[in-house]
N, CA, C and O atoms as a CHARMM CRD file, in Angstrom:
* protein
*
  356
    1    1 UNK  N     84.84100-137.87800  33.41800 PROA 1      0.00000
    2    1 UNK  CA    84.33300-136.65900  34.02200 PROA 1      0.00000
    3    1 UNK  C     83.55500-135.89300  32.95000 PROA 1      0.00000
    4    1 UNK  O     84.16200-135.25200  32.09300 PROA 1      0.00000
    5    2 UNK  N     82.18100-135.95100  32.98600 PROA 2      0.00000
    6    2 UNK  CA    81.83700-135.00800  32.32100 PROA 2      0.00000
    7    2 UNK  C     81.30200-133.52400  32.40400 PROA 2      0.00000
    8    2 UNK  O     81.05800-132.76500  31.46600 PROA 2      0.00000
    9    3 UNK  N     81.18700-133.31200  33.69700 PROA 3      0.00000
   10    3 UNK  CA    81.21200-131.70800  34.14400 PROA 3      0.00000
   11    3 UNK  C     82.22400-130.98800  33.81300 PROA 3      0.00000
   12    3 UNK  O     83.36400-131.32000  34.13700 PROA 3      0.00000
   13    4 UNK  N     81.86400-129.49200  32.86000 PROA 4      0.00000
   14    4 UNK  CA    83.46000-129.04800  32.72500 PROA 4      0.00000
   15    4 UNK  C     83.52900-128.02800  33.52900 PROA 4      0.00000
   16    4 UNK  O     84.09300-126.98600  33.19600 PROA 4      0.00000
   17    5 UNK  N     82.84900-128.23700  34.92000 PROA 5      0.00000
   18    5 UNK  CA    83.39600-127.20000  36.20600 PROA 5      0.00000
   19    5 UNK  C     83.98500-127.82600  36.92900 PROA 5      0.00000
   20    5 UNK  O     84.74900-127.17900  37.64500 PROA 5      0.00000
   21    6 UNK  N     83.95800-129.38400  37.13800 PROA 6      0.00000
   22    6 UNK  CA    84.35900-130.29400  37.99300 PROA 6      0.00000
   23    6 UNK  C     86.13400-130.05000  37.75800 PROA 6      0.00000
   24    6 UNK  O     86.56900-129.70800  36.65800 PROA 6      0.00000
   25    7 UNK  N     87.00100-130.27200  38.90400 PROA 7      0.00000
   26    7 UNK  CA    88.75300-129.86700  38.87600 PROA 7      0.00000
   27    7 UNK  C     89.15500-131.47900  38.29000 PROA 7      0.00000
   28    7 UNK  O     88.34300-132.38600  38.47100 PROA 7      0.00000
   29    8 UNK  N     90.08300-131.66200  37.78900 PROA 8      0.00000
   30    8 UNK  CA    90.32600-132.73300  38.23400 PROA 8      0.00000
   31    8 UNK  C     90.92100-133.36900  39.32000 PROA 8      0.00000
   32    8 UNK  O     91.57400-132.97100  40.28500 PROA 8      0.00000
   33    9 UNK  N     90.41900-134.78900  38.80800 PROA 9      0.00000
   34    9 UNK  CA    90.93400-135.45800  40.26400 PROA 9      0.00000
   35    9 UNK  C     92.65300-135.65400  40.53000 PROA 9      0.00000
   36    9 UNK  O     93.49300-135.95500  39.68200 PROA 9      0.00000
   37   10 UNK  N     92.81700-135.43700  41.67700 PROA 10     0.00000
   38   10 UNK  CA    94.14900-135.09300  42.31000 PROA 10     0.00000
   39   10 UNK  C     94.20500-136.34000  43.39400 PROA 10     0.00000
   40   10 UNK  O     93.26700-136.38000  44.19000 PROA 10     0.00000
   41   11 UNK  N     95.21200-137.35100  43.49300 PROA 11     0.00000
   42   11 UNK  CA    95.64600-138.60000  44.09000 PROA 11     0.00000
   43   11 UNK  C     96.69200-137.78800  45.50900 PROA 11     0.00000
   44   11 UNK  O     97.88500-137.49500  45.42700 PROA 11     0.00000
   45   12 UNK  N     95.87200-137.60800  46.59300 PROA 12     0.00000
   46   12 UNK  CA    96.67700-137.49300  48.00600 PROA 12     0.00000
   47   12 UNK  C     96.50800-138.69500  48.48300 PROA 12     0.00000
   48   12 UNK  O     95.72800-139.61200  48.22700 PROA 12     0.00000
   49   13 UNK  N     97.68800-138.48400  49.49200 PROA 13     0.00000
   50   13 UNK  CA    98.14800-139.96400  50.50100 PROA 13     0.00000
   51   13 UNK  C     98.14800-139.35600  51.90700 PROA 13     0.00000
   52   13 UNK  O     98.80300-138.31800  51.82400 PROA 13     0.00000
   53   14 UNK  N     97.79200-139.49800  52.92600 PROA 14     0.00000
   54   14 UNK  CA    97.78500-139.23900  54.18500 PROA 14     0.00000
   55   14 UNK  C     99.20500-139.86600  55.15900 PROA 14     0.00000
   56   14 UNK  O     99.47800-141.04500  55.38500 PROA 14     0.00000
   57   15 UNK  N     99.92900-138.65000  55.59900 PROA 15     0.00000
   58   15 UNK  CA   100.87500-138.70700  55.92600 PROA 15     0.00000
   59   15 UNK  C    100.74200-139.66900  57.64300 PROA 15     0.00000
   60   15 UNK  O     99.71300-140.06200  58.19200 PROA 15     0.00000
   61   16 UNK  N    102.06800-139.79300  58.07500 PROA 16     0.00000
   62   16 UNK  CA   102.26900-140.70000  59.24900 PROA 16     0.00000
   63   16 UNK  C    100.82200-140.68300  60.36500 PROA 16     0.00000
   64   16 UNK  O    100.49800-141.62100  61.09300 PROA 16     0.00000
   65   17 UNK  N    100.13000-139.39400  60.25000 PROA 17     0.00000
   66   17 UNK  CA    98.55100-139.03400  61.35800 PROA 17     0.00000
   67   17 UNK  C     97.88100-139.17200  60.38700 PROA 17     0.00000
   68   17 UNK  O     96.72700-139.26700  60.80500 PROA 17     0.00000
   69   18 UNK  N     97.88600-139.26000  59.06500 PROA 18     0.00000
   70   18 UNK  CA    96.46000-139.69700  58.90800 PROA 18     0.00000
   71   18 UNK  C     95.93100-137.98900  58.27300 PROA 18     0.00000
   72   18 UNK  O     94.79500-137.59600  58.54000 PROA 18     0.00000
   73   19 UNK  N     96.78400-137.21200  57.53900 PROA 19     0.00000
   74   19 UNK  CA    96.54400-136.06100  57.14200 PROA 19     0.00000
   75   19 UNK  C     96.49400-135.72500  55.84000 PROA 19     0.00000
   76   19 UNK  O     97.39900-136.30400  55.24000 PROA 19     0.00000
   77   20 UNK  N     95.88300-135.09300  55.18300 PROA 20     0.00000
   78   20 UNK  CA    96.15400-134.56600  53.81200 PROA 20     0.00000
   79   20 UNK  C     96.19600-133.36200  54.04900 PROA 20     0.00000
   80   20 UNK  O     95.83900-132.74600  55.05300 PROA 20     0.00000
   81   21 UNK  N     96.96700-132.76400  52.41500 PROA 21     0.00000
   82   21 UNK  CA    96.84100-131.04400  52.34900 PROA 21     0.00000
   83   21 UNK  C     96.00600-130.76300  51.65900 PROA 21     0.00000
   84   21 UNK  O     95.87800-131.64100  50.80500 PROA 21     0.00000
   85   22 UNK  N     95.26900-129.92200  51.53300 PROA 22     0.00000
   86   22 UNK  CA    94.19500-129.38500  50.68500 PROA 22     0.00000
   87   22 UNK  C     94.39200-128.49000  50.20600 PROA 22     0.00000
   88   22 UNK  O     93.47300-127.79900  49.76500 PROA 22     0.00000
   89   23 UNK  N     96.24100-127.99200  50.05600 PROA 23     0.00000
   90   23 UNK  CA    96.11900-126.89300  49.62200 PROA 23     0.00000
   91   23 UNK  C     96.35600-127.44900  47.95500 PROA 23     0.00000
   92   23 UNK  O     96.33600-126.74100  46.94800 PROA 23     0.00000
   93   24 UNK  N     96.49800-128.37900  48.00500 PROA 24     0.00000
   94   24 UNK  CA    97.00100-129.09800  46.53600 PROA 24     0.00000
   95   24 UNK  C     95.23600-128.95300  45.22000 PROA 24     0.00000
   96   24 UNK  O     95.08700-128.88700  44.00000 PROA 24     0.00000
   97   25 UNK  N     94.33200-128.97000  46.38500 PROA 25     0.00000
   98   25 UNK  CA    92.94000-129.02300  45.44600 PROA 25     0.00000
   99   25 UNK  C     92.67200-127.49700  45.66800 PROA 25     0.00000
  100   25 UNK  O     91.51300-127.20000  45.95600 PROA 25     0.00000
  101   26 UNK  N     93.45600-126.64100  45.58500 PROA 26     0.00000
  102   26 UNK  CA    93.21300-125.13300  46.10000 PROA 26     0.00000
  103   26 UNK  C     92.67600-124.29700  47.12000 PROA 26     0.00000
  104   26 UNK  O     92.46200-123.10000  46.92600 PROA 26     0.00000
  105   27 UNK  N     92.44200-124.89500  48.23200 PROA 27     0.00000
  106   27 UNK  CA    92.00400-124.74600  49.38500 PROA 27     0.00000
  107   27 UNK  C     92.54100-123.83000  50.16600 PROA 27     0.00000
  108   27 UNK  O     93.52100-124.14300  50.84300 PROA 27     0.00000
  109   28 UNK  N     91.98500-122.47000  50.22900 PROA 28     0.00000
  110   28 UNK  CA    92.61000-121.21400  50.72700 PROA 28     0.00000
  111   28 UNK  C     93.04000-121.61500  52.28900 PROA 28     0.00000
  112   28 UNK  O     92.48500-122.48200  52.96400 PROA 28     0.00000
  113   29 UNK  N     94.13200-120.80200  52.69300 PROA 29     0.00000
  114   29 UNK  CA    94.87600-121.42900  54.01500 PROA 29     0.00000
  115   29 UNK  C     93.73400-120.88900  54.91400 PROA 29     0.00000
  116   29 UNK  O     93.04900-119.97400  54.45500 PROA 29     0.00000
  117   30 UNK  N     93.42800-121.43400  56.32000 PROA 30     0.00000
  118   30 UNK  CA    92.14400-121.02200  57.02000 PROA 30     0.00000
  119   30 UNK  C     91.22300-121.23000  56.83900 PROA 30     0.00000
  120   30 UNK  O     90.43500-120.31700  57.08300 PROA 30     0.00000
  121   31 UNK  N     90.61800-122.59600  56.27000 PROA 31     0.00000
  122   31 UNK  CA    88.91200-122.66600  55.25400 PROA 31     0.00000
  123   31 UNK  C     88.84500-123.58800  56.27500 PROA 31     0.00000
  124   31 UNK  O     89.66000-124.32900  56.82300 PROA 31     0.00000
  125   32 UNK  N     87.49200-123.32200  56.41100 PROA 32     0.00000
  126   32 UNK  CA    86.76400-124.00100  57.03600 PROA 32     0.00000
  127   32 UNK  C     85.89300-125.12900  56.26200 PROA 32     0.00000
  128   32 UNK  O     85.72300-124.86200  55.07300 PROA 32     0.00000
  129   33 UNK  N     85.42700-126.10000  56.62300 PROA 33     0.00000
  130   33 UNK  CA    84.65000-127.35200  56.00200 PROA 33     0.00000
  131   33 UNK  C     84.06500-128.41300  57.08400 PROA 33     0.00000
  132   33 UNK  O     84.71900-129.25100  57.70500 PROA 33     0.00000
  133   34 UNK  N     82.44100-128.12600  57.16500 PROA 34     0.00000
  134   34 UNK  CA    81.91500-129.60200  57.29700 PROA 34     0.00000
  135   34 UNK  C     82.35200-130.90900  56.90700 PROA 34     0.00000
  136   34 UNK  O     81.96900-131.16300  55.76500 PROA 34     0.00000
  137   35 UNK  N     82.97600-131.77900  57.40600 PROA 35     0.00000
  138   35 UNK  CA    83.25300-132.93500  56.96500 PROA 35     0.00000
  139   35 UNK  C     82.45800-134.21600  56.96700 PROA 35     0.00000
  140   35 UNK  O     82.88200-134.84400  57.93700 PROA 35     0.00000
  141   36 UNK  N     81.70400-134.77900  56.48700 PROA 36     0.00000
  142   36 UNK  CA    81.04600-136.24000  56.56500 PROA 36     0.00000
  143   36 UNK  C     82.20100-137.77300  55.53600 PROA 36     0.00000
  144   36 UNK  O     82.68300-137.76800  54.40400 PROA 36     0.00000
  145   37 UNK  N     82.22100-138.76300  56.57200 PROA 37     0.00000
  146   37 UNK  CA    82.49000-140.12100  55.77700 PROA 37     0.00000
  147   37 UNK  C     81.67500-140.98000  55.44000 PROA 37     0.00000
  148   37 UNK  O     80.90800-141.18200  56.38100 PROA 37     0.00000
  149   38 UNK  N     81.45200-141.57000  54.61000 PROA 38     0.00000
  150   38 UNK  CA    79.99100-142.22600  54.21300 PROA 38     0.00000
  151   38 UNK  C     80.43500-143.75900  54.41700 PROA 38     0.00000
  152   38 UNK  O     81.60300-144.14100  54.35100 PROA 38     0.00000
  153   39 UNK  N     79.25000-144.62600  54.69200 PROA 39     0.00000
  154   39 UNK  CA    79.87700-146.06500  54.81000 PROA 39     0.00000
  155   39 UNK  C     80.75700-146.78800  53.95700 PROA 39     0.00000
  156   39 UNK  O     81.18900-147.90400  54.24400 PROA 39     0.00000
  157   40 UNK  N     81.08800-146.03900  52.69400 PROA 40     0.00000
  158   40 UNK  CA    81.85500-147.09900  51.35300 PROA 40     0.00000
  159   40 UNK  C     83.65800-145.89800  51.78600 PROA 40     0.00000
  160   40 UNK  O     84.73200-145.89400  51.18400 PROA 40     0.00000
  161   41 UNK  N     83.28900-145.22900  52.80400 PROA 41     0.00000
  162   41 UNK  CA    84.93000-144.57200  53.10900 PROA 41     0.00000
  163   41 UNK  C     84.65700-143.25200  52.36200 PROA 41     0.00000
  164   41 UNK  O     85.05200-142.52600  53.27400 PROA 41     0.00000
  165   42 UNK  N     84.34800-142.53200  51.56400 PROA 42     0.00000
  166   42 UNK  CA    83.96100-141.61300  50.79200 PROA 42     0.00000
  167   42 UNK  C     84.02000-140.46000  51.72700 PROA 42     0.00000
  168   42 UNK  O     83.28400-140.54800  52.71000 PROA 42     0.00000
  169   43 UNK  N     84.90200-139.17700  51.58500 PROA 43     0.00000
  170   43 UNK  CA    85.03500-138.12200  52.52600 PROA 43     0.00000
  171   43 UNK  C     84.63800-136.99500  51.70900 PROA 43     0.00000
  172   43 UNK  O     85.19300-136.51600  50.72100 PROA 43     0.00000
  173   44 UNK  N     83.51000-136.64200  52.34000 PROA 44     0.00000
  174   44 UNK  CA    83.44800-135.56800  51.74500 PROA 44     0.00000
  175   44 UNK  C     83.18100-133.91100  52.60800 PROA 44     0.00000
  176   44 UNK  O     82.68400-133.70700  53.71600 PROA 44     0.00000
  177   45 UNK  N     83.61800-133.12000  51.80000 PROA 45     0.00000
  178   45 UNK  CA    84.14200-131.44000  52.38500 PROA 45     0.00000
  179   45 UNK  C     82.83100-130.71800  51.78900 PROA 45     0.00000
  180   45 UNK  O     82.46100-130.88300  50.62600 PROA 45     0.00000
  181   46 UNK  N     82.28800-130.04100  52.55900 PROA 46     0.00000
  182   46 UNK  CA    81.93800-128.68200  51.98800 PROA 46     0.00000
  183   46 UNK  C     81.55200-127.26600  52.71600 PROA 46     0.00000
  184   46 UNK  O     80.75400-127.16000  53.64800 PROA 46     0.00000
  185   47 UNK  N     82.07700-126.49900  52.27300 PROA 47     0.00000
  186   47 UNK  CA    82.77600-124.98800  52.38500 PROA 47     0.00000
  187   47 UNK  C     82.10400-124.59500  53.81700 PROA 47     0.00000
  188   47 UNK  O     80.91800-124.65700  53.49400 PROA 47     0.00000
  189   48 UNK  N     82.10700-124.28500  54.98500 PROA 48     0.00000
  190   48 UNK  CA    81.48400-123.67400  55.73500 PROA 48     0.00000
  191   48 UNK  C     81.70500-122.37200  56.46300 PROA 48     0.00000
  192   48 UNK  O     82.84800-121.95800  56.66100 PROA 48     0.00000
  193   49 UNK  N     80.56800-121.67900  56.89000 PROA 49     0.00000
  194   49 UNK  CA    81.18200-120.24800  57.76300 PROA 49     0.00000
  195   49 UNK  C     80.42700-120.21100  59.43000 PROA 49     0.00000
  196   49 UNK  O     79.27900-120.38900  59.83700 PROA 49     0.00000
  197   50 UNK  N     81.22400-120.01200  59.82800 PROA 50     0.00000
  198   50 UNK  CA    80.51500-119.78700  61.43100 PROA 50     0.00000
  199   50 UNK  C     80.04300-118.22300  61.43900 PROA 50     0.00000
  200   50 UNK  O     80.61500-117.29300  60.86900 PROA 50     0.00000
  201   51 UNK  N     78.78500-118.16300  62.27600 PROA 51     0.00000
  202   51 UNK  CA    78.30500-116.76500  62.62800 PROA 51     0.00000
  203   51 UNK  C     77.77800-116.41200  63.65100 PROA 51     0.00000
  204   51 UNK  O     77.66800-117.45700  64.29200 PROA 51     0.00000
  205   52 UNK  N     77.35300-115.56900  64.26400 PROA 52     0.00000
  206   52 UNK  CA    77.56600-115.70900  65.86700 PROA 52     0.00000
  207   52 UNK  C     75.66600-115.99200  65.83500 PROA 52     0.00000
  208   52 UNK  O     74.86000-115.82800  64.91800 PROA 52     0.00000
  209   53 UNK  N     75.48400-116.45600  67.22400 PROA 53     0.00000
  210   53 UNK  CA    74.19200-116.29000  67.53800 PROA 53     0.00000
  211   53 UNK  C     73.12700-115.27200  67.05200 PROA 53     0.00000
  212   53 UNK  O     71.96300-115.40900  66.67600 PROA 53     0.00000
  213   54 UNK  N     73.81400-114.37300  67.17400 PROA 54     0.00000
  214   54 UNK  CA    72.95200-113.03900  67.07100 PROA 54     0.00000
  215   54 UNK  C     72.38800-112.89300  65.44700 PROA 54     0.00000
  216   54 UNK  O     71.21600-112.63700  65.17100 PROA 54     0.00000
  217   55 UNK  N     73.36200-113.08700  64.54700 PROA 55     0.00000
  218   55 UNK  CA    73.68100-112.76500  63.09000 PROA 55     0.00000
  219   55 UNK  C     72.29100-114.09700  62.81500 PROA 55     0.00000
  220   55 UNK  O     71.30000-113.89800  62.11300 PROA 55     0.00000
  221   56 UNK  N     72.48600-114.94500  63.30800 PROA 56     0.00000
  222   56 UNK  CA    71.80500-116.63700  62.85200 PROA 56     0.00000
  223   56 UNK  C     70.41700-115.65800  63.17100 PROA 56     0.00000
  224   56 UNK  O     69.73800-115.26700  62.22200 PROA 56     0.00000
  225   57 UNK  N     70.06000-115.30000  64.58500 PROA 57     0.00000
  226   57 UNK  CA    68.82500-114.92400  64.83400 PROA 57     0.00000
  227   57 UNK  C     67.91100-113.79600  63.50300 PROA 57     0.00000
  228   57 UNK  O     66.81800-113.80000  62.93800 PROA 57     0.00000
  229   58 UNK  N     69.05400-113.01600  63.50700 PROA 58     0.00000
  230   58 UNK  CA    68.44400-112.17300  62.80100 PROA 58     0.00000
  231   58 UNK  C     68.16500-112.69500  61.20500 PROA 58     0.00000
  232   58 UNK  O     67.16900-112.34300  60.57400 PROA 58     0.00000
  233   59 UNK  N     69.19200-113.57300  60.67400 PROA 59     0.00000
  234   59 UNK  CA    69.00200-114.25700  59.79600 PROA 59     0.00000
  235   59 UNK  C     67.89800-114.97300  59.64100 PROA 59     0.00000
  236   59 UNK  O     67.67800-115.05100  58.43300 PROA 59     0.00000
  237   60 UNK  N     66.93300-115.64700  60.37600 PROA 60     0.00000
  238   60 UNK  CA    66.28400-116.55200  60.73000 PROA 60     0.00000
  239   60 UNK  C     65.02100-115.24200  60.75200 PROA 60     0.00000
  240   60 UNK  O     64.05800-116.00700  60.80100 PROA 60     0.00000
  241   61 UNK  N     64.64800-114.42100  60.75100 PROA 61     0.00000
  242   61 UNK  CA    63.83300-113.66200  60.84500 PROA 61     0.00000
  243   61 UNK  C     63.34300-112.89400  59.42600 PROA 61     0.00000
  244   61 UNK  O     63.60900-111.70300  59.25900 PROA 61     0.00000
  245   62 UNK  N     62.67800-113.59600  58.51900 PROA 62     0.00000
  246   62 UNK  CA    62.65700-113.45400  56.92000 PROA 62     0.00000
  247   62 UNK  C     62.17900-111.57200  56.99900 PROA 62     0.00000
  248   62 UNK  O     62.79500-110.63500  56.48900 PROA 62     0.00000
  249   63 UNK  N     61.06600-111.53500  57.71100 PROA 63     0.00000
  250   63 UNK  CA    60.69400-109.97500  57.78000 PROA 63     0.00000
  251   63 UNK  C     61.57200-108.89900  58.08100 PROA 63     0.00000
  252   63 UNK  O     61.35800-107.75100  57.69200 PROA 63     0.00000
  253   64 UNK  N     62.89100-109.35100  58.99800 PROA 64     0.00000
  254   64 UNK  CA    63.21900-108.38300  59.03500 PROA 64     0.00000
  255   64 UNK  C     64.69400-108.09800  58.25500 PROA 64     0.00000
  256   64 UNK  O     65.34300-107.06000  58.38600 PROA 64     0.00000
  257   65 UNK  N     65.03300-109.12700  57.50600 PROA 65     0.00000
  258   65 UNK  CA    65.34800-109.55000  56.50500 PROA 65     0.00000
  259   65 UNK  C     65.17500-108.63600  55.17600 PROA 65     0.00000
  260   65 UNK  O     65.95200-108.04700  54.42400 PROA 65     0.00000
  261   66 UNK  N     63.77800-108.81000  55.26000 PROA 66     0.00000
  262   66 UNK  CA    63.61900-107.98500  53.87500 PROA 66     0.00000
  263   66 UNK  C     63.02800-106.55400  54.08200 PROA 66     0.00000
  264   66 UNK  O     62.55000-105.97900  53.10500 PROA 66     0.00000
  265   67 UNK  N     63.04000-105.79800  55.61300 PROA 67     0.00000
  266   67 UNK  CA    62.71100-104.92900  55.76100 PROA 67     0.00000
  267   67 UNK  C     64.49700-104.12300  55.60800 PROA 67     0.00000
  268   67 UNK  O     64.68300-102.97000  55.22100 PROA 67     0.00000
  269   68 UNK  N     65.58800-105.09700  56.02200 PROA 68     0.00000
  270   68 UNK  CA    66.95800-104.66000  55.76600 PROA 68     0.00000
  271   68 UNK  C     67.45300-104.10300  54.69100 PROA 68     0.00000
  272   68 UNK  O     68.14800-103.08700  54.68700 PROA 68     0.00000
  273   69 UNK  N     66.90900-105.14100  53.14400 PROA 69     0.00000
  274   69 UNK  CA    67.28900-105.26900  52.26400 PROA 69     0.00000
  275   69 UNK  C     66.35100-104.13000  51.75300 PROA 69     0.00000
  276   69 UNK  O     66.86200-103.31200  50.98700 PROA 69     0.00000
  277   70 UNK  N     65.25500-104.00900  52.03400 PROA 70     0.00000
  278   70 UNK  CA    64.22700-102.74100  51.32500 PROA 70     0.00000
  279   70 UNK  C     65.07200-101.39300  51.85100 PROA 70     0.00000
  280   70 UNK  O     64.96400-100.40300  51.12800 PROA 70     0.00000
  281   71 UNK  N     65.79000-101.29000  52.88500 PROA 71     0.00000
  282   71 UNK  CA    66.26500-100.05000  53.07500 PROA 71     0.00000
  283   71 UNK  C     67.59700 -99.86200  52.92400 PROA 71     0.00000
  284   71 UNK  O     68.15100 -98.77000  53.05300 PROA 71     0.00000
  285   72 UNK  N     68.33500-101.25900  52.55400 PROA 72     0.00000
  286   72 UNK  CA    69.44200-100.47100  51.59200 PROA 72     0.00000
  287   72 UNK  C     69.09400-100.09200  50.33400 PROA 72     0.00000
  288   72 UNK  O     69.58500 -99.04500  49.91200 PROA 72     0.00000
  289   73 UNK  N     68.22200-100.82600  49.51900 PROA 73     0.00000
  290   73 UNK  CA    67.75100-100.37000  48.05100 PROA 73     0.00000
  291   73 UNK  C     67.27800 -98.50800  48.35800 PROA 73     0.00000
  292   73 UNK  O     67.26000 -97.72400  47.41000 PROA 73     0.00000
  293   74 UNK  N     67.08200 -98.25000  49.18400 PROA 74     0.00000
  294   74 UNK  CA    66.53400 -96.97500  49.57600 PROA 74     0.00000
  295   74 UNK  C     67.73500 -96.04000  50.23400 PROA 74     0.00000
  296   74 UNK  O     67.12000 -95.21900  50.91400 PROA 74     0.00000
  297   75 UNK  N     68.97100 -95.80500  50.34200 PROA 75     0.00000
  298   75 UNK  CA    69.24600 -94.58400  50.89700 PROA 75     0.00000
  299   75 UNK  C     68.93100 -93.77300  51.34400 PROA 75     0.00000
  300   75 UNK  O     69.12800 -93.60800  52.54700 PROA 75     0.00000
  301   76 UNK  N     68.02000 -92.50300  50.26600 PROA 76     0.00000
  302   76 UNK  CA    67.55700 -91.76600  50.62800 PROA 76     0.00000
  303   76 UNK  C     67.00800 -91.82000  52.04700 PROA 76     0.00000
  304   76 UNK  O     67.56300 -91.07000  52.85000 PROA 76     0.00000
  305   77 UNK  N     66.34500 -92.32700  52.34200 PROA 77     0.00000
  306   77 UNK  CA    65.52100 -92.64700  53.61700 PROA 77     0.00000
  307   77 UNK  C     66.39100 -92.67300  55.22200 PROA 77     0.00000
  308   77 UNK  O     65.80800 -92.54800  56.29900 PROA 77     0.00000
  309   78 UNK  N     67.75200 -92.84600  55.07400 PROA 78     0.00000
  310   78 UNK  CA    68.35100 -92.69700  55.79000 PROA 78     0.00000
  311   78 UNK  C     68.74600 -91.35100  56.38700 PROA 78     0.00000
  312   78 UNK  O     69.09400 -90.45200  55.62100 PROA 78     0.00000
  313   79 UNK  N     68.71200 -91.13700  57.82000 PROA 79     0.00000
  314   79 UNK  CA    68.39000 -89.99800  58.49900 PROA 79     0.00000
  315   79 UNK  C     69.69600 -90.03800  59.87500 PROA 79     0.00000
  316   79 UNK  O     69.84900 -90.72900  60.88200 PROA 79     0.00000
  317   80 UNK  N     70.40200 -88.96500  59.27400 PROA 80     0.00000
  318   80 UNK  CA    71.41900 -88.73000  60.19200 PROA 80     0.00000
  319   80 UNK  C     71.41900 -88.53500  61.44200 PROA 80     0.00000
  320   80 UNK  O     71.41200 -87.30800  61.52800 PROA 80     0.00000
  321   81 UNK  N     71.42300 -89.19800  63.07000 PROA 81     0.00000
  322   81 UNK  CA    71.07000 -88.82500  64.41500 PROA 81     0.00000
  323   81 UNK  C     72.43700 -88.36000  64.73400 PROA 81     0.00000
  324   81 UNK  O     73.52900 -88.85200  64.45000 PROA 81     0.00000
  325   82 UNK  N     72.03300 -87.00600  65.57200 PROA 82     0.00000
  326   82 UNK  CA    73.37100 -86.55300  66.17300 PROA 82     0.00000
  327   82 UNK  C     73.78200 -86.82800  67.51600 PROA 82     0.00000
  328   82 UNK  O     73.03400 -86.71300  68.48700 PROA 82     0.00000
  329   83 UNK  N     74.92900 -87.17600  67.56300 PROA 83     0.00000
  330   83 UNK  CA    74.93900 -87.68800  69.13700 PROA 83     0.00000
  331   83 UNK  C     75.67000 -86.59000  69.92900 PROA 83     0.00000
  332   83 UNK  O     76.34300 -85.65600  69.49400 PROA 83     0.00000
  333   84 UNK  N     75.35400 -86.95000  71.29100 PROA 84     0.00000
  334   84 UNK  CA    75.66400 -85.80400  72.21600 PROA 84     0.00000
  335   84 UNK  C     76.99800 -86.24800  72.63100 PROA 84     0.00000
  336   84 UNK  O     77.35200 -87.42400  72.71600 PROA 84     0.00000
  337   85 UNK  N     77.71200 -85.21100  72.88200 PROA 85     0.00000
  338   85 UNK  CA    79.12200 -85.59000  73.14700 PROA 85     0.00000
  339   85 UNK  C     79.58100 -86.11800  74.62000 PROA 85     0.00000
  340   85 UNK  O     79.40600 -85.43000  75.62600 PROA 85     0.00000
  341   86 UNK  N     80.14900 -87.33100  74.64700 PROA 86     0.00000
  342   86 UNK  CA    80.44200 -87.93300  75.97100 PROA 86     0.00000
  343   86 UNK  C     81.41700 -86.96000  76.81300 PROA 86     0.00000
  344   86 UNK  O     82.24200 -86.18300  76.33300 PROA 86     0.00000
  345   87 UNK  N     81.12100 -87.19000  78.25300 PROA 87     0.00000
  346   87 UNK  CA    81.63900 -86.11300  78.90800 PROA 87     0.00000
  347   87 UNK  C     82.90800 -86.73900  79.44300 PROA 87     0.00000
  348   87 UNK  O     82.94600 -87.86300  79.94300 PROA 87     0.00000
  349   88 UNK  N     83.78500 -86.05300  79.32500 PROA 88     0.00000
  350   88 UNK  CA    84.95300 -86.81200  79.77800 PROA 88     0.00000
  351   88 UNK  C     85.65900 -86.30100  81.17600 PROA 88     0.00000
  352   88 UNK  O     85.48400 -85.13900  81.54500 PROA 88     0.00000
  353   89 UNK  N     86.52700 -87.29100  81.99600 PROA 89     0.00000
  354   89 UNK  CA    86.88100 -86.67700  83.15300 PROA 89     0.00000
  355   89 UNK  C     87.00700 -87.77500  83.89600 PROA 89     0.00000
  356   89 UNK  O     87.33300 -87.68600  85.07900 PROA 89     0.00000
């Protein structure tokens, strides 16, 4: 191994289904992961997050993107709207 970010390697066995734990390679409880097997058996994980439609769209929209990011660098610019009070009854 010559990466010195790489963990070392850790020897799991897959229990009676066919399972490993991942909490043994530090794998926070609840993680999510893309999984692919490659033709030589080779499994490999990496880290994923789900986000809703909406979040992807807007993501996917570089302009407005960086019209987001230009107005948090900016505060100032932010302008308090007052709302009218809901009528209740």
């Amino acid at each position: 191994m010559d990466d010195t970010n790489e963990t070392p390697e850790i020897l799991v066995e897959t229990d009676d289904r066919g399972r490993v734990s991942l909490a043994r390679l530090g794998a926070e409880p609840r993680s999510r992961y893309l999984a692919r097997t490659d033709p030589d058996g080779t499994v490999t994980l990496s880290p994923a997050v789900v986000i809703s439609e909406l979040e992807h769209r807007l993501l996917s929209n570089p302009e407005l993107v960086e019209q987001i990011q230009d107005n948090r660098a900016h505060p100032e610019r932010l302008m308090k709207l007052e709302r009218r009070p809901t009528p209740r009854g």
